[in-house]
C-alpha positions in Angstrom: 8.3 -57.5 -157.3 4.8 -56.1 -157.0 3.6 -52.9 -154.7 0.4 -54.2 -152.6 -2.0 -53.4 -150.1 -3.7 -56.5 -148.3 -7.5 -56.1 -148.4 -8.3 -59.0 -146.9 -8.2 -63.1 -145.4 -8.4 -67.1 -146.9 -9.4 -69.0 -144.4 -8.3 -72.4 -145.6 -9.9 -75.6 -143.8 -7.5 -78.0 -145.7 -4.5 -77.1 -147.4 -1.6 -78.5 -148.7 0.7 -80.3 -146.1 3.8 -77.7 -146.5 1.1 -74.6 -146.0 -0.2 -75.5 -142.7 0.3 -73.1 -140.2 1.0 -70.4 -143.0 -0.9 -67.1 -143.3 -2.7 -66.4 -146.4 -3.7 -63.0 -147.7 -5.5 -61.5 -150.4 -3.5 -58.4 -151.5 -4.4 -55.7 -154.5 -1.6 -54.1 -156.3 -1.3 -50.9 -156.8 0.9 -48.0 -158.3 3.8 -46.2 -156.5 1.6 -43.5 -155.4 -1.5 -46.4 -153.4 -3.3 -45.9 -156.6 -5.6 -49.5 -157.2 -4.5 -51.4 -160.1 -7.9 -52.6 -161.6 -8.7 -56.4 -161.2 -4.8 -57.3 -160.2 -5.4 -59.2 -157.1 -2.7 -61.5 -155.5 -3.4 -64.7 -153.1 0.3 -64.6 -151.2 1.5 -66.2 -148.0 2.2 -64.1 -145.9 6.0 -64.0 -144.7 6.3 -61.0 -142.6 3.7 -60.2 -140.1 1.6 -58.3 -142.5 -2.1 -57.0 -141.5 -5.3 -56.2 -143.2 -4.2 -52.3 -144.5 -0.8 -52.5 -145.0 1.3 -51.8 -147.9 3.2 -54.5 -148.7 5.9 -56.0 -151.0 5.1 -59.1 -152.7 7.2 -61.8 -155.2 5.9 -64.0 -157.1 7.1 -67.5 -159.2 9.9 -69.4 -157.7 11.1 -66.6 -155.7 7.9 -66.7 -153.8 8.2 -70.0 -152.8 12.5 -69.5 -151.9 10.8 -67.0 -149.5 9.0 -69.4 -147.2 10.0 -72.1 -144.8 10.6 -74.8 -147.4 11.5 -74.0 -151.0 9.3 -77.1 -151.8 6.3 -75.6 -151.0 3.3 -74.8 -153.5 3.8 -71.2 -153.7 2.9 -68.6 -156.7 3.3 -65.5 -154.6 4.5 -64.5 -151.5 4.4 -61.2 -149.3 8.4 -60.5 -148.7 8.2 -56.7 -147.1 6.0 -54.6 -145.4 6.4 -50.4 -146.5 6.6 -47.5 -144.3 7.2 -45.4 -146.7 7.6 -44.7 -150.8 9.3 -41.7 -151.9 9.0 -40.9 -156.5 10.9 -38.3 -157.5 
């Protein structure tokens, strides 16, 4: 799984048939501590409710797509969790 923060939107005119309806976001990775990971940005659907600014948990490969409404659909990574809070030792 992959720490995130979504930074932003795709707005998708056409899209795969098992997609419609589903919210896409653009999320950045980052450390434990909110720290951007350099160029390591995600396109996930969004399964959760998450908004622009939120720290979020994301999954990727065949989990991501076990994750939304049909295990059949075309998805690579998908947002699974939003965080209130991390706490490192």
């Amino acid at each position: 799984m992959i720490l995130g923060q979504v930074i932003g939107t795709v707005v998708a005119t056409s899209k795969h048939e098992l997609l419609v309806g589903s919210k896409i976001l653009v999320v950045q990775a980052v450390q434990p501590d909110g720290t951007p990971i350099e160029g390591e940005l995600l396109v996930a659907v969004d399964t959760v409710g998450a908004g622009t600014g939120e720290h979020v948990i994301v999954t990727t490969g065949s989990n991501a797509s076990k994750a939304c409404e049909t295990e059949k659909a075309p998805v690579d990574a998908a947002i699974i969790g939003i965080i209130d809070e991390i706490d490192v030792n």
